[in-house]
C-alpha positions in Angstrom: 107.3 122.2 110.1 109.5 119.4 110.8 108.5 115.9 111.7 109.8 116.0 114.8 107.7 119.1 115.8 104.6 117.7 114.2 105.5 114.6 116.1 105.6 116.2 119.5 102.6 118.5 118.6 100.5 115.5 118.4 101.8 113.8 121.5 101.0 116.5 123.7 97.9 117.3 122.1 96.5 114.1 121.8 94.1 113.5 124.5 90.8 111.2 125.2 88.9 114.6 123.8 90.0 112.9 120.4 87.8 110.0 121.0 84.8 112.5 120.8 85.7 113.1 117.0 85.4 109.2 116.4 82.4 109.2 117.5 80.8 111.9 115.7 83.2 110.9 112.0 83.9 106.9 112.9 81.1 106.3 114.5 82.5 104.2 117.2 80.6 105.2 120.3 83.0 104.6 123.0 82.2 104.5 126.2 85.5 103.2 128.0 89.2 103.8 126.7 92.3 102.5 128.4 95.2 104.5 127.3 98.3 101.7 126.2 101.7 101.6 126.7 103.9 102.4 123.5 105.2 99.1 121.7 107.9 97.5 123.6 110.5 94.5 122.3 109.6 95.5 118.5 111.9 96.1 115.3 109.5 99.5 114.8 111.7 102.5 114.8 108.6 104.7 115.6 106.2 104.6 118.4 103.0 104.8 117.1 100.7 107.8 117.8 97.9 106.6 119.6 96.8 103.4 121.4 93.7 102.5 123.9 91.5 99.6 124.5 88.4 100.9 123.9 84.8 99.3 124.8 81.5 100.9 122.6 78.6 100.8 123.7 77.1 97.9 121.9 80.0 95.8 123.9 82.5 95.3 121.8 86.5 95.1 122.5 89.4 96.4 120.4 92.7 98.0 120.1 92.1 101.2 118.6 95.6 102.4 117.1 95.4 106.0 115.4 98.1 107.1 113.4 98.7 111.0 112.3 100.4 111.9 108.8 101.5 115.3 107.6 102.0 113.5 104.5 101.2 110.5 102.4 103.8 107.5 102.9 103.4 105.5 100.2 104.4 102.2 102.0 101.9 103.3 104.9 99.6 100.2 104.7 103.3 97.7 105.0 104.0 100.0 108.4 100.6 99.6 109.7 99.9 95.8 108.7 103.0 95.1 110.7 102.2 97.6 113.9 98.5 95.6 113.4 100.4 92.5 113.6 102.3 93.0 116.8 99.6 94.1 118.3 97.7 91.2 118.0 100.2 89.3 119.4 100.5 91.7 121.9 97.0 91.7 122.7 95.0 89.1 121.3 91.7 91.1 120.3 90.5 92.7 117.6 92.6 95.6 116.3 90.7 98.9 114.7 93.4 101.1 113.0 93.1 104.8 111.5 95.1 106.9 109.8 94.2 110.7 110.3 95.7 112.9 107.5 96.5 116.3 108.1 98.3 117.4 105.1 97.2 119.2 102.6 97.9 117.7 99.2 95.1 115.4 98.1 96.6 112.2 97.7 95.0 108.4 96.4 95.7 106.2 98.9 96.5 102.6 99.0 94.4 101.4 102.4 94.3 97.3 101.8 97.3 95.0 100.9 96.9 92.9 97.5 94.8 90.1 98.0 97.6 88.0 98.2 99.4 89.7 100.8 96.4 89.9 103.6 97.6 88.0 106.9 94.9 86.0 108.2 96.7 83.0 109.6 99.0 80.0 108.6 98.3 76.6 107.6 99.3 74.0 109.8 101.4 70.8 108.6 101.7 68.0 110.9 104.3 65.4 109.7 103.0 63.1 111.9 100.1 62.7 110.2 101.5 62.1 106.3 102.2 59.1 105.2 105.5 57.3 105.7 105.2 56.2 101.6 105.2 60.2 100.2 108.8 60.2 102.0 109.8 57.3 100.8 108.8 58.2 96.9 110.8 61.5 96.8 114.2 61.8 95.4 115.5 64.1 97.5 117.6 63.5 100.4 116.1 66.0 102.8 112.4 64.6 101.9 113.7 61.2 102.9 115.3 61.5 106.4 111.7 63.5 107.3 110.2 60.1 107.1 111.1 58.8 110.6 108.6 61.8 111.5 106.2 60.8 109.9 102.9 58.4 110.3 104.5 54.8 110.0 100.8 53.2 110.3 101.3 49.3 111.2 105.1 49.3 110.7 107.6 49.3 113.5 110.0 52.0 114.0 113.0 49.5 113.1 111.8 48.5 109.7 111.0 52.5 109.4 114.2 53.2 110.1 115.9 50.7 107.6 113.7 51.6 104.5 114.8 55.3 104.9 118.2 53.9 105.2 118.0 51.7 102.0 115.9 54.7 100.4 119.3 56.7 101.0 121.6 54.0 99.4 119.3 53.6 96.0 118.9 57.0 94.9 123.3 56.7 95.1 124.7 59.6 97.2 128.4 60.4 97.0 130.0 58.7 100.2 129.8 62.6 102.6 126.3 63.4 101.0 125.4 59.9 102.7 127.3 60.0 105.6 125.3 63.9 106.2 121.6 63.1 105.7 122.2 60.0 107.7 123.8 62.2 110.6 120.9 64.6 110.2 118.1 60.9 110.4 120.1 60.8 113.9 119.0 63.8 115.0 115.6 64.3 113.6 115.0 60.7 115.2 115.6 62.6 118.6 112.3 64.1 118.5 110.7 60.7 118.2 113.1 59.0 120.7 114.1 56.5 118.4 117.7 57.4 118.4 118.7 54.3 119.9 116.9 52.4 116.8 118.1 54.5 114.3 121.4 54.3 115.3 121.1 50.0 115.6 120.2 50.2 112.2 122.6 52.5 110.8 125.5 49.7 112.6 123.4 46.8 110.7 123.5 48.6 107.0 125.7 47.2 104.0 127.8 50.0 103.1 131.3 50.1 101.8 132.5 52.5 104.4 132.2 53.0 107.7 130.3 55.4 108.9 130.7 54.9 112.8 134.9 56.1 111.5 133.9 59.1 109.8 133.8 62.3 111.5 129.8 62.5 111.2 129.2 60.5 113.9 129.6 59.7 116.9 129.4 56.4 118.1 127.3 56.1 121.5 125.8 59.1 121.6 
């Protein structure tokens, strides 16, 4: 049988009489289901098989998203991690996901991500809150110009602005590797509206070029 026929088989086959064989193999006692749309606005190339918000009796809410397989993919727990993700996104509530294998080759299967792959969350970094000093003691260019985002404590935004400026000079940057990361300090300082500083300062700095000639920048802006 192809997958296409399978495919349509268990599309119009598939009906809320299913949920009556979660109860009795799953048990999840369901007492309300709300059939879902299929996925819309997704990178998936398949629709997945089946999709209600459920209720049980005990009160809880979830997504329940069933997916039939004739055979074992091997990447199945990548397809379904990311249909789980999207789904949370779509719904924000808990998402309960099966996968109901009709096929007749026992097979082991690979049901959890490594440890290390789990999605749980993300961590949240707020340059606003690090300290203007851990910019100012990197080397790198890109790490520098992030200071005029960061916390300046009792320092003003003009002296700010001139010690990422100096910081620039000393770690000695070929003339267009200056004249970049201090276009780039221009526009970072945007989203602290302290272009107007930044630029005063950049007008008052000792160089040996000019950087308001250079094709960089643009004066008045």
């Amino acid at each position: 049988m192809s997958s296409g026929a399978f495919d349509k088989i268990i599309k119009e086959n598939l009906t809320d009489s299913f949920l009556t064989l979660l109860q009795i193999h799953l048990n999840i006692h369901v007492i309300e289901a709300e059939r879902l749309p299929a996925l819309k606005q997704t990178t998936i190339e398949r629709e997945v098989d089946f999709l209600a918000k459920v209720k049980t009796e005990d009160q809880q809410e979830f997504i329940l998203h069933l997916e039939f397989q004739s055979h074992y993919e091997s990447k199945m727990v990548y397809r379904m991690a990311e249909y789980a993700a999207i789904l949370l996104r779509e719904y924000q509530i808990p998402v309960k996901q099966f996968v109901v294998y009709m096929g007749s080759k026992k097979v082991n299967v690979v049901s959890e991500l490594p440890g290390n792959q789990v999605i749980k969350g993300f961590e949240w970094l707020d340059l606003g809150e690090l300290p203007l000093i851990e910019f100012l003691e990197s080397a790198a260019p890109e790490v520098i110009i992030l200071g005029i985002l960061s916390d300046f404590g009792s320092l003003k935004a003009k002296e700010v602005s001139m010690r990422i400026l100096n910081r620039l000079q000393e770690i000695k940057l070929g003339e267009d590797s200056l004249k970049k990361y201090i276009t780039q300090l221009e526009v970072l300082s945007n989203l602290r509206n302290l272009n107007d500083v930044v630029t005063q300062s950049i007008r008052a700095m000792p160089i040996t070029f000019d950087i308001r000639k250079s094709s960089f920048y643009q004066e008045g802006k």
